[in-house]
VMD Tcl script that draws the C-alpha trace (Angstrom):
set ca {
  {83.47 56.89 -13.90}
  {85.14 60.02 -13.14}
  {88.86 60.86 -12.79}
  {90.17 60.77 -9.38}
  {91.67 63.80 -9.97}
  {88.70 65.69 -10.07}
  {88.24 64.99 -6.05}
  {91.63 66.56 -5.64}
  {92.41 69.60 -4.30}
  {94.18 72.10 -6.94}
  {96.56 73.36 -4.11}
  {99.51 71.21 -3.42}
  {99.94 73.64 -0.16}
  {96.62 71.76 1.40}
  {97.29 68.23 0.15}
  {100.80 67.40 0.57}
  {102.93 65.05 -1.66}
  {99.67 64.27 -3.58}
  {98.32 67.60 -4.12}
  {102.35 68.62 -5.22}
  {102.52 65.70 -7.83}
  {98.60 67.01 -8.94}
  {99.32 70.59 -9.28}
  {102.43 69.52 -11.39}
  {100.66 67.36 -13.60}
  {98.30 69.62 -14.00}
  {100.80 72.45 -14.84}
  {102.44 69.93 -17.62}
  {99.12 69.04 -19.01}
  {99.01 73.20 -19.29}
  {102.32 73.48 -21.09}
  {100.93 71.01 -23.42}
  {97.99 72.28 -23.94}
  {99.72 75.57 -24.23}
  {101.98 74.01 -26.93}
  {99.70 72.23 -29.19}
  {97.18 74.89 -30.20}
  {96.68 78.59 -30.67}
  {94.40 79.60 -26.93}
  {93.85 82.91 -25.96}
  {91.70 83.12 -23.23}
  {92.14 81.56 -19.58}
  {88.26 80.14 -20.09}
  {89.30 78.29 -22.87}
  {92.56 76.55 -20.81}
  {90.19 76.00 -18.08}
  {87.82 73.85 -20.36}
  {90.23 72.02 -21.36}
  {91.76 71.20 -18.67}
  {88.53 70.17 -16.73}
  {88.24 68.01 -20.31}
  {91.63 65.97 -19.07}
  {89.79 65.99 -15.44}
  {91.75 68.41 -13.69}
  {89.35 70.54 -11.30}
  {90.59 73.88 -11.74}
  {89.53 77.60 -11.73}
  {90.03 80.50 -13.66}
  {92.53 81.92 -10.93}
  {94.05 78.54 -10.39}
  {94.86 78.51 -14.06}
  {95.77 82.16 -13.78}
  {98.78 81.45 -10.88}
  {99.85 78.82 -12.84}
  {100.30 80.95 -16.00}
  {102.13 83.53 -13.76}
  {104.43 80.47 -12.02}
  {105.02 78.78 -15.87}
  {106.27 82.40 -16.92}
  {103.69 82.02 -19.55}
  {103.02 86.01 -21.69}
  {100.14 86.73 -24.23}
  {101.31 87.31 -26.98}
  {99.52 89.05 -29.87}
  {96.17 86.75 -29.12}
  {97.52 83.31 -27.84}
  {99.62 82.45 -25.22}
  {103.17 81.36 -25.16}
  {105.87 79.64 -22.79}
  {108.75 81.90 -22.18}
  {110.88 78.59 -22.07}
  {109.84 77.80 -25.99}
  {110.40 81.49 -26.80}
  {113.91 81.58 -25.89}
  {115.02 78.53 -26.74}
  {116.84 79.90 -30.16}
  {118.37 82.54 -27.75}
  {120.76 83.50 -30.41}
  {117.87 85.60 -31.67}
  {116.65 88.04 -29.35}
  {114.15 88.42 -31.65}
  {112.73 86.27 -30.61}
  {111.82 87.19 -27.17}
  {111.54 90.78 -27.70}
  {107.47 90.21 -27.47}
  {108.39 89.99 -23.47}
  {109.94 93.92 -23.57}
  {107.70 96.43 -22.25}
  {110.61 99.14 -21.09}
  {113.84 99.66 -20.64}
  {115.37 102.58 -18.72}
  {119.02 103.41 -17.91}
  {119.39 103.76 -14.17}
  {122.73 105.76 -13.55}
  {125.46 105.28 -16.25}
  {125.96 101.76 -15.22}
  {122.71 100.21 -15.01}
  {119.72 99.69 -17.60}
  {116.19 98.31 -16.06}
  {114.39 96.21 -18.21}
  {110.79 95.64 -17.83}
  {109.04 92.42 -19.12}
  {105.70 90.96 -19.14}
  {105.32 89.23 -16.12}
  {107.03 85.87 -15.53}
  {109.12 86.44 -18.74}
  {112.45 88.52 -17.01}
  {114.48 85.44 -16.48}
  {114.14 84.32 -20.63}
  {114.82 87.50 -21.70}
  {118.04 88.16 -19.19}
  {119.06 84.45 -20.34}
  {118.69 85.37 -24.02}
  {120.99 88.37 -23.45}
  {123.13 86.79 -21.59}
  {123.82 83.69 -24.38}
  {124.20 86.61 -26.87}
  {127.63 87.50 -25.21}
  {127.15 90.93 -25.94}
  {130.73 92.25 -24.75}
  {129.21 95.30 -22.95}
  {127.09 93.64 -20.46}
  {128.62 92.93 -17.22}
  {126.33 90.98 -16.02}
  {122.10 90.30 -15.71}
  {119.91 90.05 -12.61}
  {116.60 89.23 -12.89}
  {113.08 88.40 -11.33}
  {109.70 87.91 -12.03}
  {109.21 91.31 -14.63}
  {112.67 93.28 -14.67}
  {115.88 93.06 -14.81}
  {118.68 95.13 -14.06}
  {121.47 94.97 -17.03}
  {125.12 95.84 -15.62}
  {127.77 97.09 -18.03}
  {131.49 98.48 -17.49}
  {131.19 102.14 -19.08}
  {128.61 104.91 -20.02}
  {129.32 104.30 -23.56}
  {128.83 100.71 -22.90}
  {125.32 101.11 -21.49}
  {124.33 103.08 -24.68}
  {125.16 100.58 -27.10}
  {123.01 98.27 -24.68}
  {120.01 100.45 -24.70}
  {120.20 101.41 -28.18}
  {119.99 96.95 -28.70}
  {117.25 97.12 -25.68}
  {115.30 99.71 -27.33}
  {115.09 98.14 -31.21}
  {113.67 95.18 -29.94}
  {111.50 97.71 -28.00}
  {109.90 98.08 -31.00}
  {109.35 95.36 -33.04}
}
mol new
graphics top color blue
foreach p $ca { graphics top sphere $p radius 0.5 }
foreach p [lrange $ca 0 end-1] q [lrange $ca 1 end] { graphics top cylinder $p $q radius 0.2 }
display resetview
């Protein structure tokens, strides 16, 4: 007998109520999946989630990577949420920095992989670093605010060693 949710559509847009409570199973049964093992490619996520009969496809997988804030990183995928969790350690989120660029004498732009802006701006802002001002951010960037010039330097020069790790 097969799963009902196989004769489901993926897109809780076109189903309502029961296509919203699908696509969030579905996207918990990702995190999972996501958790418990070392997967690298979307073809690999999609098989196993059509194992757990969820009817998906590679670029309904794909959106809900994006919407999880899920980034590659190094050859397996990881949630953003689980990455920042120690935020004490930006360490450990500096996988997620692709750029950063000062923007006036105020304002530094970070980018991030996409999906991943709002753990790293939340693993700034827990590390009270007194020269930040403030953090805005969105899907890949955010925009770091601090008082003074000299402020924003001792930002960037932060920013830019986990840069490179």
């Amino acid at each position: 007998m097969q799963n009902a949710r196989t004769f489901m559509h993926t897109d809780h847009h076109q189903n309502g109520a029961a296509g919203h409570r699908l696509a969030l199973d579905r996207r918990d049964a990702l995190k999972r999946i996501i958790r418990a093992g070392e997967v690298g490619r979307q073809a690999e996520l999609v098989r196993l989630l059509k194992r757990e009969g969820y009817a998906v496809t590679q670029s309904s997988v794909s959106r809900d990577l994006r919407d999880l804030g899920v980034a590659k990183v190094g050859d397996r995928y990881v949630l953003a949420e689980d990455a920042a969790a120690p935020v004490a350690d930006l360490s450990v989120v500096a996988a997620f920095v692709r750029a950063v660029t000062p923007a006036g004498p105020n304002l530094t732009v970070v980018r991030t992989t996409t999906g991943s802006a709002q753990s790293v701006a939340l693993a700034i802002d827990r590390s009270r670093w007194p020269e930040v001002v403030g953090t805005l951010s969105g899907d890949d960037t955010i925009f770091i605010a601090t008082a003074t010039a000299r402020a924003q330097r001792v930002v960037l020069d932060r920013l830019r060693s986990l840069e490179s790790r």
